[in-house]
C-alpha angles and dihedrals in degrees: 000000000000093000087050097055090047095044082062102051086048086063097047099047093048086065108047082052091056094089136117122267121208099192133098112293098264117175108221110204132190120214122212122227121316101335095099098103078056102050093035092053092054093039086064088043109048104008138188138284090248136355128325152200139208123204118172100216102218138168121196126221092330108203093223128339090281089056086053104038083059085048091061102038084053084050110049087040098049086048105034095231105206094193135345119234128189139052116341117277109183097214092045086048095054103042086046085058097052093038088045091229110152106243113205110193130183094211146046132295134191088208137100101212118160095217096048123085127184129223094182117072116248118264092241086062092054093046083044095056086045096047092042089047092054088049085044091054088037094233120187089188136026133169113230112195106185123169101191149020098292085066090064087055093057099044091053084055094049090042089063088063090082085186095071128058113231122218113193131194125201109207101203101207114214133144092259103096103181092050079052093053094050093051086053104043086048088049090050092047085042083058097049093054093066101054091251112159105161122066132183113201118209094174147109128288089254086043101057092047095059089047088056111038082048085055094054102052082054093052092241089130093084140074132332089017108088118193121212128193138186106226103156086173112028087256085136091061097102096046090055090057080063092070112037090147097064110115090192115087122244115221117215121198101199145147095231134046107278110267092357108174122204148148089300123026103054089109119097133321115249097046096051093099091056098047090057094048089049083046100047094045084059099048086051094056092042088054091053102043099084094068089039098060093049089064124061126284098261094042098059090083098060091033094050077053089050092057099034080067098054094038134121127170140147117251138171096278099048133282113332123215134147123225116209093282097059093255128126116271147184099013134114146270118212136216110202116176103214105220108184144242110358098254093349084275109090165081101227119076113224121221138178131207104240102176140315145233119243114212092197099050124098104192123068085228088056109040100043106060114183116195124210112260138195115222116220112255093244121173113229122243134187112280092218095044112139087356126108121232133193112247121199117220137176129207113261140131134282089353099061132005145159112243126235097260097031083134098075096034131089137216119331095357085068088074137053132164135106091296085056096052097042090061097049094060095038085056095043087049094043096033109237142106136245148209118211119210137162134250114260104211091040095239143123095216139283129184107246124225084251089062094258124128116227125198131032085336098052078047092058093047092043082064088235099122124023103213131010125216116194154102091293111141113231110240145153101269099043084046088062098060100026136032120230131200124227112311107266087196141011117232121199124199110244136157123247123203147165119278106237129241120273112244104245114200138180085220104044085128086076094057098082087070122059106234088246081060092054087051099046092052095045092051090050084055103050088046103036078055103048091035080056094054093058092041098055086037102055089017122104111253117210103201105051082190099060122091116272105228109241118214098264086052090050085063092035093058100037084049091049094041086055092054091037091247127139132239141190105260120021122181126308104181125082089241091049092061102043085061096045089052090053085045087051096054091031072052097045096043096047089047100054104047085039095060100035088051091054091050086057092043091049098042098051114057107234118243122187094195104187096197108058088175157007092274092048085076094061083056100062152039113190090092113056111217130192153141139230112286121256086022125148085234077057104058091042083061093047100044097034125109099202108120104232090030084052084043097048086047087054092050095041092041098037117010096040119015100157081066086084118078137207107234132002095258097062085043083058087048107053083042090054084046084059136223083082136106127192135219111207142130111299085235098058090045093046097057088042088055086049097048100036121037094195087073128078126192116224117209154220102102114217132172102045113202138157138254116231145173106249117215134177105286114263094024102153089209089070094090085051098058095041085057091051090053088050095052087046087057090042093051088047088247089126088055102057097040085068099042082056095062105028105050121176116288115264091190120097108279109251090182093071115075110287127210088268081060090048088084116213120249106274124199084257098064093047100031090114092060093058086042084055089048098043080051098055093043083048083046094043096045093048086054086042093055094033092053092047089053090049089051095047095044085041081049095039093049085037086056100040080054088056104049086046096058086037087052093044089052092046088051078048107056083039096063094045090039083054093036095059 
């Protein structure tokens, strides 16, 4: 019943308005909101065709939207309100359209009105051009920040290309500006994650600036990402001049030409769109007064709408011109690349007009028109430069240590080691500064079962460090979630131990001779002494005068020829000294190798080192081995197909699990506790033998990789930094640097033969001394036997002699005994 009753009034009061004025021809104009100084500065600028008013509608305090839609009609019809200027107000825009008062607005409206008629393009235009120019550059993935309701508009429109995945992110606005920061910074390294390089911002002007200024500290302002904003105005011009040093072009969608400059909208910035709209809105009403002021008074409303609806004139903001429905038709969308900083140099940003959407077209071909552009000859230059970036470390020598006195120190000047080191002279080569910083969780980076990555990688995705320098072995899996520049160095896998203890023994001076040695040489004394015996006893002395050698002098002097000592009788028979002379030699020759051989057992410290190498560990299980858990080392064991590398992995997984440890430094100490051996990098092992002399390293190396610096995927300053590590090798920087922290050894060298290596003297090696003794006992006995035949036949002649005197005698003393 109540819209009945206005609807009413509305009639009435249209026609006691329809009446004939005789006064001078005055527009009366209603401004909208707050938009009056606008519209009142460029009044007096630019002006109208014939006199004007200006009226602020205003409604103070309306109980509900019917109160104030009643506030408005009371006011356009007191006042006789010829046409409404200014943003879109919805009660102003349906009373206008009962009352057929041409409403001008400046914004957007949902609704379909007859009367009101929009300068500024719809928002689904605008998502149209946006949605048409991601099919036109054929995209699989786009980025889509939005900040209010208009985002959400735009996602529903990407999400109908089935063909490209959409990424949205939500900018929470708040006062807080740092927790602002950090949801966009985790946004931007979310979007990274997923391998995201185009974006689209739908966002403020201070939120675009965050978004950006958060990109760049995570190097994503530079190639392949492209970066895409909606400015309908230049309102972002300002925030461009902020990056001048951004060698990726921006793409503007925009009704004007980027940073256009004319009579009118010199003035500042962020109010340029506004002041085109207020303009254009202007331009549109002068170019209809001339039919409004030849009808009568009451009639130059309906007749300005008439010709609101045939028009068509260039603005500022591009040809104007109303379909059926009131909105804006048949104009132009432009692209504008932003390309920085004129020359670098400068304080004006250079674009370029790269193509632009057509509203009227149907086709794609024919509403998206790209221009042939030529770029600007620019030289690169490194993204980081001047800048400082945050570096990831993680403790581990000699990469990367605390120094003595870290405590009083502060930033960089806590930490030294090769790592150190590397990045100093990265960052003096490349110009730029770093902040060191370690690692939270203590690890180099493993992927987790929920798809996340922890350590320094998880670091680098996180977007908390922009680069990390360590020890971190470059392989497939790493190379899928983060990028890595040239090795710097190459790693091995080797095992590190204990060095045993040496064997300590009270008889060590036994070990030069074999025991079959020992035997051997005891059995060639008990017999030279008792062959000796026999020899002096049945042999021919020469000297009856000299002592005979009783059998305990026959042991007395072998045993003191053997230790070069003298004693009272020596032999005095040929055969006795045959054999002594082949004592004496048996004597010189065991002597000697006996004595040299101890030098070499008593000079070199003796090692029984039960692992010669990196499979005796599969063959036994007396000594545990591992490696630190979620390691690279671990997952070549894991993943290998080698079969004692498989069968290590089952010991170390199933058998024996305690036998991984958490961290390198418990691995070194259950190496330094004994009965364990430890998989890690040869580097790592290298600089722990140098510094420590109770560890040995046990070749032989396998699973050669390389040490790289890890950086975000995509980041364009990778190949920098890989041709900084190459002139560091070529200059022979690399080279010293590893001369600096892994000295020589000053350890003893285990590598060389140890005295468990010095072989004792086996039978084998002394068997011809024996040969030469056994001769001179053969020769000795020969001269023996031959000397006793030679007595008994010289005995037996010298005794036949004798009976035959003693016979001839007897005859003798026969012959006289019968003679007489």
């Amino acid at each position: 019943m109540e819209h009945r009753i206005f609807f009413l009034l509305l009639g009435v009061i249209v026609t006691f308005c329809d009446v004939t004025s005789e006064e001078t021809f005055r527009l009366k104009i209603g401004i909208v909101g707050t938009w009056t100084p606008v519209f009142d500065e460029l009044l007096r600028t630019i002006g109208l065709s014939h006199p004007w008013r200006i009226y602020n509608i205003t409604t103070a305090k309306p109980k509900s939207q019917y109160d104030k839609m009643l506030k408005v009609k009371d006011f356009l019809t007191d006042n006789q309100i010829d046409v409404i200027l200014g943003p879109y107000d919805d009660a102003t825009g349906i009373v206008a359209d009962k009352l057929r008062v041409p409403y001008i607005c400046t914004t957007g409206s949902k609704r379909n009105l007859n009367y009101t008629f929009q300068i500024l393009p719809p928002l689904e235009d605008f998502s149209q051009a946006i949605f048409d120019m991601t099919k036109s550059y054929q995209w699989d993935k786009v980025s889509l920040f939005y900040d209010d309701l208009r985002g959400v508009y735009i996602m529903e429109q990407l999400l109908t290309n089935h063909d490209m995945m959409v990424k949205s992110w939500h900018v929470k606005g708040g006062s807080d500006i740092k927790a602002v920061e950090k949801q966009v910074r985790d946004h931007l390294v979310r979007m990274r994650q997923a391998f995201v390089q185009k974006s689209i911002i739908f966002c403020s002007k201070e939120h675009t600036e965050i978004i950006l200024d958060q990109a760049r500290s995570l190097a994503m302002l530079s190639q392949p990402s492209e970066w895409f904003f909606y400015d309908p105005g230049d309102q972002l011009v300002p925030v461009f001049k902020n990056f001048p040093d951004v060698f990726v072009n921006f793409t503007v969608f925009g009704l004007m030409e980027f940073d256009s400059r004319n009579e009118i909208a010199s003035v500042d910035d962020s109010r340029r769109l506004n002041i085109s709209l207020a303009a254009d809105s202007l331009r549109l009403l002068n170019a209809t007064l001339p039919k409004a002021v030849e009808v009568q008074r009451n009639e130059a409303a309906f007749t300005i709408a008439e010709e609101l609806r045939k028009i068509r004139i260039p603005g500022y903001t591009g040809d104007i011109e109303f379909g059926p429905n009131g909105r804006r038709y048949n104009y132009t969308i432009k692209l504008s690349e932003i390309e920085g900083l004129d020359s670098l140099q400068g304080q004006d940003i250079s674009s370029t007009s790269v193509g632009v959407w057509r509203s009227h077209s149907n086709s794609l071909e024919d509403k998206i028109h790209f221009e042939e552009v030529k770029r600007l000859n620019r030289n690169y230059s490194f993204p980081l430069k001047g800048r400082t970036v945050s570096v990831v470390m993680i403790l581990e020598k000699p990469f990367t240590m605390q120094k003595r006195d870290y405590m009083q120190r502060l930033g960089n000047d806590r930490f030294e080691g090769f790592a150190v080191d590397l990045i100093t002279e990265v960052a003096k080569m490349l110009d730029f500064n770093f902040e060191i910083y370690l690692v939270h969780d203590g690890k180099f980076g493993t992927k987790k079962e929920n798809g996340e990555w922890n350590g320094m990688i998880g670091e680098l995705l996180a977007g908390n460090a922009t680069m990390l320098v360590a020890p971190l072995s470059i392989n497939s899996q790493r190379e899928e979630a983060v990028d890595f520049t040239k090795p710097f160095m190459t790693r091995y896998i080797s095992v590190l131990m204990r060095v045993p203890k040496s064997e300590q023994s009270y008889f060590e001076f036994l070990n030069p001779l074999h025991h079959n040695v020992w035997y051997c040489t005891f059995g060639a004394f008990m017999m030279v002494s008792v062959i000796l015996y026999f020899l002096e006893r049945f042999g021919i002395r020469q000297n009856k005068d000299y002592p005979t050698i009783s059998f305990r002098e026959s042991f007395w002097f072998v045993f003191g020829s053997l230790l070069q000592g003298n004693t009272d009788s020596s032999p005095s028979t040929l055969p006795g000294r045959i054999l002594t002379s082949a004592w004496w030699f048996f004597a010189l020759i065991l002597i000697s190798s006996y004595t040299a051989n101890l030098a070499a057992f008593l000079t070199v410290k003796k090692i029984n080192t039960p692992i010669k190498s990196v499979t005796d560990l599969a063959s036994q299980t007396k000594i545990k081995y591992g490696t630190v858990k979620s390691s690279g080392i671990m997952f070549f064991f894991k993943n290998t197909n080698i079969e004692h590398f498989a069968k290590m992995w089952a010991q170390m997984s199933e058998v024996d699990p305690s036998s991984m440890v958490d961290s390198t430094d418990e691995g070194f100490k259950k190496v330094k506790d004994g009965n364990y051996a430890f998989f890690w990098d040869t580097t790592v092992n290298k600089y722990k033998t140098i510094e420590d002399c109770q560890f040995m390293e046990i070749g032989p190396h396998f699973d050669p990789k390389g040490f790289g610096i890890g950086v975000p995927p995509g980041a364009i300053y990778r190949e920098d930094l890989s041709m900084a590590i190459l002139k560091l090798s070529d200059t022979g920087m690399l080279h010293q640097l590893e001369n600096k922290w892994w000295p020589s050894r000053s350890c003893p060298d285990l590598s060389k033969p140890s005295a468990d290596e010095t072989s004792e003297l086996s039978i084998d090696s002394v068997a011809g001394v024996f040969f030469i003794l056994l001769g001179g006992i053969a020769l000795a006995g020969i001269v023996c036997g031959f000397e006793h035949f030679a007595k008994v036949v010289k005995k037996a002649a010298k005794t036949n002699k004798v009976e035959k005197n003693v016979n001839g005698k007897n005859s003798e003393i026969k012959e006289r005994e019968s003679f007489l």
